[in-house]
N, C-alpha and C positions, 0 to 999 in steps of 0.2 A: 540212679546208676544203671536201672536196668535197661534205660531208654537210649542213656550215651553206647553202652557195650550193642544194642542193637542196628545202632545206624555206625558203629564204628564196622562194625562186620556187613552191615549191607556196603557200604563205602568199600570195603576192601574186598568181596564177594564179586560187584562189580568190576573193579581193576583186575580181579581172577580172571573173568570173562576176557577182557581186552587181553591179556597174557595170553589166555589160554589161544585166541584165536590168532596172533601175531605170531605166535611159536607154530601153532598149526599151519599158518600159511608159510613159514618158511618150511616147514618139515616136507610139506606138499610141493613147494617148488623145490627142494633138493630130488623126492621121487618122478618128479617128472622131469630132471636135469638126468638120472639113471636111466630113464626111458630112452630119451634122447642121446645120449652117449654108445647106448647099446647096438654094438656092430652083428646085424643079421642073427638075433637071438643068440649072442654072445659069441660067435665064431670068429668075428673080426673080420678085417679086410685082406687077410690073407689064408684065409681059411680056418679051420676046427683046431685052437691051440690045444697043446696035448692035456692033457688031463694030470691037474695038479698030484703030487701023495697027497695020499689019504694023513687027516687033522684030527686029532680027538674033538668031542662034537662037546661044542661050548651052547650053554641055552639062553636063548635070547631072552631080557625083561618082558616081552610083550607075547611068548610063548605061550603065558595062561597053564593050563594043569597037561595040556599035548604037548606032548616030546617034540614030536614032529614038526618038521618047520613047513610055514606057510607063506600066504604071500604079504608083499606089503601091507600097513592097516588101510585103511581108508584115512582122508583127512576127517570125517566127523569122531571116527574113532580113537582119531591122535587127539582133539580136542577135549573128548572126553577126559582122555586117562588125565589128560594136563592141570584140567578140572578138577580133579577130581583129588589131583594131587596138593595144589592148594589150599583146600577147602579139607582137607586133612589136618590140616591144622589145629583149626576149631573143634573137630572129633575128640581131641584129645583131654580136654579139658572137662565132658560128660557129656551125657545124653541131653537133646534138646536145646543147648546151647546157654543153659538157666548156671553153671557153672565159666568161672575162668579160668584159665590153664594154668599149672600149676609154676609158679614162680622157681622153682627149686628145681625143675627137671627141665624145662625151657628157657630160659635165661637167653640164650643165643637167639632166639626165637622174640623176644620183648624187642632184644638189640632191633630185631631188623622191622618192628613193627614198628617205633618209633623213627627210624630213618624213613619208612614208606611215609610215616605220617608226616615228616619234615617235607617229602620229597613232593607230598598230597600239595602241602601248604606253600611250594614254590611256585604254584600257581593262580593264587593270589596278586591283583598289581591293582594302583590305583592311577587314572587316570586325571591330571590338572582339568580347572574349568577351562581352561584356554588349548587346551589338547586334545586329540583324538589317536585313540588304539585304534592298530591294527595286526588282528589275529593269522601267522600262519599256521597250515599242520603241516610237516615234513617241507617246508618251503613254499607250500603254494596257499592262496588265498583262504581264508576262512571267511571273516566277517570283521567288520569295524565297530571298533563302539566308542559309547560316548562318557562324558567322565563321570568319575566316581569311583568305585570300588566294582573290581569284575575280577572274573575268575576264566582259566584256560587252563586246558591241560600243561603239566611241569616239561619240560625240555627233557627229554629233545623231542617229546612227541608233538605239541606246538610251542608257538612264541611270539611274543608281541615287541611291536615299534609303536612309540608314541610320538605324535608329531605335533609342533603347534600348527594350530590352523587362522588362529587370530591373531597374531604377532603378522604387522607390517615389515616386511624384509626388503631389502634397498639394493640393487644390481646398481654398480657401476660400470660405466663402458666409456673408452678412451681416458680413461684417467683412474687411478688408485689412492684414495686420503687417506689412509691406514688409520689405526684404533685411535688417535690422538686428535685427527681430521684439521692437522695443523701443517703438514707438509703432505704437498699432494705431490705424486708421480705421475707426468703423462706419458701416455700408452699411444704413438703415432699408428702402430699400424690398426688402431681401432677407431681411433678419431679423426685418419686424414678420411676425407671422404668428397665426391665428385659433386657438383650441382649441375641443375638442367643447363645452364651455357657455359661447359665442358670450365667453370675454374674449381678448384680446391679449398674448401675450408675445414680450420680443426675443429672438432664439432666433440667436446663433451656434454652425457646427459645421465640421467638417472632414470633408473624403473621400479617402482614400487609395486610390491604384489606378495599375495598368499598363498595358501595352500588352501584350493579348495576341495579337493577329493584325494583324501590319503591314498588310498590305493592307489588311484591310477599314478599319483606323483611315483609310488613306491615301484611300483610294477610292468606298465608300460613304457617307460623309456630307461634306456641303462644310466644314464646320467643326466636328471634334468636339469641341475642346476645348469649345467656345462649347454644343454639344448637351449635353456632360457634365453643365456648369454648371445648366442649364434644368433638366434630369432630375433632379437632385442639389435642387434647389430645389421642384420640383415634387411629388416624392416624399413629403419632408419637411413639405411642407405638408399633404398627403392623411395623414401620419401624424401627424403633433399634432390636427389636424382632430378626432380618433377618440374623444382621450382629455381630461377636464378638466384645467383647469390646474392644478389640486393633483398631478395626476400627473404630469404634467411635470416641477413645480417639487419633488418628492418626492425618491426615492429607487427609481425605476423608467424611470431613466433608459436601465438596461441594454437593458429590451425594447423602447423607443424606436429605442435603436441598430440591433440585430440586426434589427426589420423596417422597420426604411429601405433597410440595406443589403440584403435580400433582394430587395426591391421595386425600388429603384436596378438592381438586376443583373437583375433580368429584364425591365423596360425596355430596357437597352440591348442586351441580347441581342437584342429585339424589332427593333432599329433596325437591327443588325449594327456594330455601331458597334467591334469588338474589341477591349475593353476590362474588363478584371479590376476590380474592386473589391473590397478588401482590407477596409476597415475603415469605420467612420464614429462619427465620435465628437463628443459635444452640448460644445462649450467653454465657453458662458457661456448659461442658460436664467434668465432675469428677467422680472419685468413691466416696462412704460414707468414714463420715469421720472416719470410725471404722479402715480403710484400707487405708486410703489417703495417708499416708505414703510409705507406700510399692509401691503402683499404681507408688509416684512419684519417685521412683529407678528406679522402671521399664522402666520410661520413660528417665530417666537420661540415665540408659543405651541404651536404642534406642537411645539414642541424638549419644550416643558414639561412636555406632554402625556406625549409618548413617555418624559422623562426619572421621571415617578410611575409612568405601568405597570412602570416597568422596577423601581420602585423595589418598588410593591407585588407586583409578580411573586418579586422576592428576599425578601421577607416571605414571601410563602405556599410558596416554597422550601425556607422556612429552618422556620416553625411547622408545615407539615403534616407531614412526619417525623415530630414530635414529637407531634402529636395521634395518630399513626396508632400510636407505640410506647405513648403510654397507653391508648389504646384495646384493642392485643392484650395488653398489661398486666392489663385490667380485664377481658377474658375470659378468661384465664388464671387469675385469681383467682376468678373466679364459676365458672370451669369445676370448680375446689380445692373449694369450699364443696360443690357440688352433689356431687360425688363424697363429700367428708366427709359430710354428711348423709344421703346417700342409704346410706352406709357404719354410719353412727351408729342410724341407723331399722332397719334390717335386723339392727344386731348386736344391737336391741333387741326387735327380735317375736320371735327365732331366742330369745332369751332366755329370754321371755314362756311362746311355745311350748314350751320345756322344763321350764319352772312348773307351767304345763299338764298335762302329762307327767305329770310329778313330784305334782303333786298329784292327780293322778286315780288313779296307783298307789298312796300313803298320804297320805289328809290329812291327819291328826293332824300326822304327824312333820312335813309340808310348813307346815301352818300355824304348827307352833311355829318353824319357822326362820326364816321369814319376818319373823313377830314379833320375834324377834330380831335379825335381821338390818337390823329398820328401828329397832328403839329403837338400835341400835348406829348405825348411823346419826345418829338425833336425839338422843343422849345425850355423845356422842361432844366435843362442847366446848362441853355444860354444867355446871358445878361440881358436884359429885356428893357428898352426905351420905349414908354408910352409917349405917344404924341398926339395931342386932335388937331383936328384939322383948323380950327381956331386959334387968333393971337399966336401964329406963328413966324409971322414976320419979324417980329423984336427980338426973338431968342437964338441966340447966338449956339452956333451947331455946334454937339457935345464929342470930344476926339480924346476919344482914351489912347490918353500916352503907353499906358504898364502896356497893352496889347500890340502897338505897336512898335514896341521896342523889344518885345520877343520875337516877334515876328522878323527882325532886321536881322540877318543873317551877315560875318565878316566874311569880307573876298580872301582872294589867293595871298596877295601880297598884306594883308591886316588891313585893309582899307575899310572903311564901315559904307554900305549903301544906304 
């Protein structure tokens, strides 16, 4: 018990000080508010006012045991009595502080120690794992913290905002799908927007992003949600700006994305505005609808387009292979020829040259082989009649008819020769 009563009065001893000194400085700035109001050591601006009747003379609290009046206290002086007066409290109870005051004669006195102690414990707050405090005092910055259970001075002398800082938040621009995200509303003057060859398209998107530094979200701009939005808008439009509308309405929508959001994030870095940006993505990219139609021939026909290359693209996938295997086909075969011939001519002079040879060494015998080498050759599958030169008188000459009755060719008119 003896240990709770001593940090319950250092606790409240403490808060004396802050009292004492806060009372102090106003009591100091009211004496230097009389300073400064004081016209020419009190004569005023129109001279020496007359001199009041005489007051019966009242004595001030801070007179002390002199009648006599004196001059203002000092501010360390006012701080004290303030002190001193608080801390009066505890005197009453006995010497040394080893006593508690007495319940019967203080009662008003419990009252208000029990409200300080409520008023102690409003300064108590916990912060989510997904949140972050931030402390003010009198309005202006103190310090952030991080979650869990934290303690700040009670209101009004500071106070805390807790923000999430991990929660993905979703900006909509040119268009509104309210809490149900089942009927959307669009927002023309957010979504019509110009492309680089001056046409119009309605362009809704979304922005994802956090809160990366409380304060400065809290502190540096008077409304960031509201700045978010502008920048988020403003961005977007400098990038469609860039590119025609066929790009847009294409199939390059990804690099759309990626330098919005880079663009978006270094803005708001520029602003100090504490704030992440996560994503950005194009939801619905169209012409108006004055032209929707047209827009969507046009795209028909790009489909059309794209869908022939694609088609003649798998044609020349499918036949050049094959052009390319008969083509090393048909070198491969002229390579065969050139080698055989080149093979054939050579087995043929090497031949030649041995004839050569051969008949340079004996003609006679060269030339008779030869001779017969080629009637053997050209005799070789012609019908052949031996005859000697003997007992040929009696033998009646041999006329093969089958030869020549092939040989008889019919005239013009079917006549046979």
């Amino acid at each position: 018990m003896r240990w709770q009563c001593h940090v319950f009065r250092r606790l409240v001893a403490d808060l004396a000080d802050f009292l004492d000194a806060w009372d102090g400085l106003g009591m100091l700035a009211g004496m230097k508010f009389d300073r400064f109001f004081a016209w020419d050591n009190g004569q005023g601006p129109w001279g020496k006012p007359k001199a009041p009747a005489a007051k019966p003379k009242v004595e001030r609290p801070y007179a002390g045991r002199d009648a006599a009046p004196r001059a203002q206290p000092e501010l360390e002086d006012v701080v004290n009595q303030m002190a001193e007066r608080l801390r009066g409290f505890w005197r009453k109870g006995g010497n040394g502080g080893g006593n508690l005051p007495n319940p019967g004669g203080v009662g008003l006195e419990w009252w208000g120690v029990g409200l300080l102690l409520v008023w102690l414990a409003s300064g108590l707050y916990i912060v989510a794992p997904e949140e972050q405090g931030v402390v003010t005092r009198f309005g202006a910055y103190v310090k952030t913290t991080d979650s869990g259970l934290n303690y700040r001075l009670p209101w009004p002398i500071e106070s805390s905002v807790k923000l999430p800082v991990t929660r993905l938040n979703q900006l909509e621009v040119g268009f509104r799908s309210g809490a149900s995200r089942e009927m959307i509303m669009d927002v023309p003057p957010e979504s019509m927007m110009l492309t680089g060859d001056q046409n119009i398209v309605d362009l809704d998107f979304t922005v994802s992003w956090r809160i990366a530094n409380p304060s400065a979200f809290l502190f540096n701009v008077a409304d960031p949600q509201k700045t978010l939005s502008d920048v988020a808008e403003s961005v977007m439009r400098e990038t469609i700006g860039r590119y025609p509308i066929d790009y847009a309405l294409g199939q390059n929508k990804g690099i759309i994305q990626f330098e919005a959001r880079k663009q978006m994030q270094a803005v708001l870095d520029y602003y100090r505005l504490g704030v992440a940006v996560s994503a950005v993505a194009l939801q619905r990219v169209n012409a108006p609808e004055e032209v929707i139609d047209a827009f969507r021939e046009v795209q028909a026909a790009n489909a059309d387009k794209q869908r022939l290359i694609n088609e003649a693209q798998g044609y020349a996938n499918q036949i050049v292979p094959l052009a390319r295997g008969d083509a090393a086909r048909m070198i491969e075969q002229a390579k065969g020829y050139k080698e055989a011939t080149v093979a054939e001519a050579t087995g043929d002079a090497e031949r030649f040259n041995s004839k050569v040879t051969a008949y340079q060494s004996a003609p006679a015998v060269t030339r008779d082989r030869l001779y017969y080498e080629t009637m053997e050759q050209v005799m070789k599958d012609t019908p052949k009649v031996v005859s000697t030169g003997r007992g040929t008188n009696g033998v009646l000459p041999f006329l093969p008819l089958d030869r020549l009755m092939n040989n008889i060719k019919p005239a013009a008119g079917g006549e046979v020769r």
